[in-house]
N, C-alpha and C positions, 0 to 999 in steps of 0.2 A: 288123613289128619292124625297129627299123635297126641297123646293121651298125656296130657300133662300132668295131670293131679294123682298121682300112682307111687305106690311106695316101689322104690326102687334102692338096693344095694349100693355099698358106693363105688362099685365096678360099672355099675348101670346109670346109677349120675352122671359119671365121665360120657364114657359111650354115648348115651342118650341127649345129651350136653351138644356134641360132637355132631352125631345122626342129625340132630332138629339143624344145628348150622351150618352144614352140608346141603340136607333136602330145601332149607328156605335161603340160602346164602343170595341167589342172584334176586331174589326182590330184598331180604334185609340188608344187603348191603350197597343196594343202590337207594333207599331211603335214608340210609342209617352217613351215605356220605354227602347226601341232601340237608341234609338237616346239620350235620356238622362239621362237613368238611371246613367254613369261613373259620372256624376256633381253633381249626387244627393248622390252617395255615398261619394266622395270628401266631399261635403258640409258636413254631418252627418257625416265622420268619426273627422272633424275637428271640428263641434261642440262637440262633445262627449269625445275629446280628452281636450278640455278645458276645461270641464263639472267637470268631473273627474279631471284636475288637482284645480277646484273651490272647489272641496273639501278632498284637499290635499294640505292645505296650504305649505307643507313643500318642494313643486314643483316650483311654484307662488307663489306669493302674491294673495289675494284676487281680490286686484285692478287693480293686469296686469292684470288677468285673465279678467277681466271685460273689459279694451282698448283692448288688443289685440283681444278678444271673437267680442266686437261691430265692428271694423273696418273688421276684415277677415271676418265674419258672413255676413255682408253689402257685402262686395266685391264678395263672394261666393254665395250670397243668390241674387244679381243683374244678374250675370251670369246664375244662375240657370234658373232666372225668363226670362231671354231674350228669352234661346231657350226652355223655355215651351212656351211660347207667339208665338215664331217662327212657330214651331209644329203645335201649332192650328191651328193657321194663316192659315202656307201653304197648313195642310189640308183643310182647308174648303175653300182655293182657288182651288185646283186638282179636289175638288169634287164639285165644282160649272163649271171648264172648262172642266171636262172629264164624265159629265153625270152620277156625282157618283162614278164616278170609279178613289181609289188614289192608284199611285204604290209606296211600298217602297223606289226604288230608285230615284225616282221623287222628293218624301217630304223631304231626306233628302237633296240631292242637293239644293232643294232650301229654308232651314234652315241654311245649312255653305254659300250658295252663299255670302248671302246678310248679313253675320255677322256682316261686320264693317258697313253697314246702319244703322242696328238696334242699336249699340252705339252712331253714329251721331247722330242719331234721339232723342235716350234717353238723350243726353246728354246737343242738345238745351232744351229740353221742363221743361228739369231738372232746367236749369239756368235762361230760363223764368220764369219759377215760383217760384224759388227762391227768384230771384231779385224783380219780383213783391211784393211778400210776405214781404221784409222790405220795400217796400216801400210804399203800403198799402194791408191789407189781402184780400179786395174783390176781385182785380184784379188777383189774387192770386189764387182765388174759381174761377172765371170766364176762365181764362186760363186752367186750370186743367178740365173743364168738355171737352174743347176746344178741347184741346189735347190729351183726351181719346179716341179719335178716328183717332188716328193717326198713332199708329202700323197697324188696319184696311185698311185701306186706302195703305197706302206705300206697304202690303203686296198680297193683295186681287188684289188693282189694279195694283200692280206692279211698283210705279212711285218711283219719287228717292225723298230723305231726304226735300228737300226745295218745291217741289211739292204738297210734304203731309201735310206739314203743309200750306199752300196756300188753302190748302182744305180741312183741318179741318172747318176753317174759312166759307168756304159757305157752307161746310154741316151743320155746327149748326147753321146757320145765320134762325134767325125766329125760329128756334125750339131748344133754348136753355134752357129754362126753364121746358121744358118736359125733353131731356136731362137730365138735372140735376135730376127733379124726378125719372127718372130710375135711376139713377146711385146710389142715395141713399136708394132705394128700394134693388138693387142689392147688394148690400156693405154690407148692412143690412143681406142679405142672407145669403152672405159671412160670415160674424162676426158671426151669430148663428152657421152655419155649424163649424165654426171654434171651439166655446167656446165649444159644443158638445162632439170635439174631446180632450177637453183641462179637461173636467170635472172629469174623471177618478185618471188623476193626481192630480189636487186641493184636490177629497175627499179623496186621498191616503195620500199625506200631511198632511192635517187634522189629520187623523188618528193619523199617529205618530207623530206628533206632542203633541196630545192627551194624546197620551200615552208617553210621554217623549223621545221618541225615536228623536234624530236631526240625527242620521250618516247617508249620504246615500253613501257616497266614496264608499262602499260594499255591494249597494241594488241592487240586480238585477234588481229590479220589479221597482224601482226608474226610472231605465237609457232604460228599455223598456217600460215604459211609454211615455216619451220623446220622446223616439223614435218614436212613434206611431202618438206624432202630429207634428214633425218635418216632416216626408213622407206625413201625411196629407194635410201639407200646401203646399205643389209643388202639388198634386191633385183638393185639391180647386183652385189653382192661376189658374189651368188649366181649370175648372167650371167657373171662372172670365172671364177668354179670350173668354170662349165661350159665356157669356152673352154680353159682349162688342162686342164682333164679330154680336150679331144677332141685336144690338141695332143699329150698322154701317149698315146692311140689310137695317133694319126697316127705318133709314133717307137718304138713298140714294135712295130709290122706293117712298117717300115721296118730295126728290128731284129731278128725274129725272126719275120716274116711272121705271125703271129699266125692272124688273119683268116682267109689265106688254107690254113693248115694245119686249119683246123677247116671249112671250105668243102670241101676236100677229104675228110676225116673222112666229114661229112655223106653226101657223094655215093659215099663207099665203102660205107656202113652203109646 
């Protein structure tokens, strides 16, 4: 079993990030496509369904295509992301309080339990930084690193919506500038892993474009491309949670030794 609550470098956040979803991958991600594989197909059947009508003008217009695409895509692609996030989360809380050991019906119950928390919570941090952001953008960059540790927290330890943000606040208090550097380190990972998945498509484009070809209304190869990095991106978000999750470790054993007070426990008992 590994040792979640440990101050770790942020060479060892990545790695240990990596390691945990390597060693646990074939049970987390045959619960993690239990519990939300129906949202992910939702979401992909409604982008694809727009997709297609983008290039059939004779369905749409170009331009509904485009509002209606960004507003349902947002909406479906927010939901997607809650119970990926959820998933992680409550795995890597069962398997920090059951010695390793998560059961299906555990992680899902506490995924729907705590539904409407995870909207409260998203939907302050949302308007905090919103509002911050016209009013000036630093405040804007500083909340947001704030707050990235706030799914962590509400889920790992259980507390409710006003809690976790109360304690976002003293876990990054003194250590928000390293914060920030993981975070852009990580994001950074992200972005490659993503563009990765994206470059298939760009050189397909290319091509026919190259070669005079514009239709894709009737490309197969077009709309399984797409497809390939739409499922990609609910996979990475889910590589996200888990860097975030071990970065929330890393400054709660930094704050309150965690780790090593229950090491100690251990070896008292």
């Amino acid at each position: 079993m590994m040792q979640l609550y440990k101050y770790r470098k942020l060479g060892d956040i990545i790695t240990d990030s990596f390691k945990f979803i390597r060693e646990e991958s074939e049970r987390f991600f045959s619960f993690y496509l239990k519990i939300i594989w129906i949202y992910i197909a939702i979401a992909i059947f409604v982008e694809f369904a727009f997709l297609y009508s983008a290039t059939n003008y004779d369905i749409l217009s170009y331009t509904e295509v485009i509002l209606i695409e960004s507003y349902l895509g947002y909406f479906l692609g927010f939901f997607v992301n809650i119970f990926s996030a959820g998933t992680v989360l409550n795995y890597l809380r069962l398997y920090n309080e059951n010695e390793g050991k998560v059961e299906y019906k555990l992680l899902r119950r506490g995924v729907y339990k705590r539904f409407w928390s995870y909207i409260g919570l998203s939907f302050i941090i949302y308007l905090i930084i919103f509002v911050s952001f016209f009013i000036i953008v630093i405040p804007a960059i500083y909340f947001a690193i704030v707050f990235s540790m706030g799914f962590p927290i509400m889920i790992i330890e259980n507390k409710s919506v006003t809690d976790s943000i109360g304690e976002c606040f003293k876990l990054i208090k003194d250590n928000w500038w390293v914060t920030f550097g993981t975070m852009i380190v990580v994001f950074l990972i992200i972005y490659v892993l993503t563009l990765s998945f994206s470059v298939p498509s760009i050189v397909y484009n290319y091509i026919k474009e190259g070669a005079g070809l514009y239709e894709y209304g009737e490309d197969p190869l077009y709309f399984a491309l797409n497809l390939l990095i739409s499922i990609a991106s609910y996979f990475l978000n889910a590589i996200l949670t888990f860097m975030l999750a071990f970065t929330y470790f890393d400054l709660h054993e930094i704050k309150y030794k965690t780790g090593i007070n229950r090491l100690i426990e251990k070896i008292g008992s």
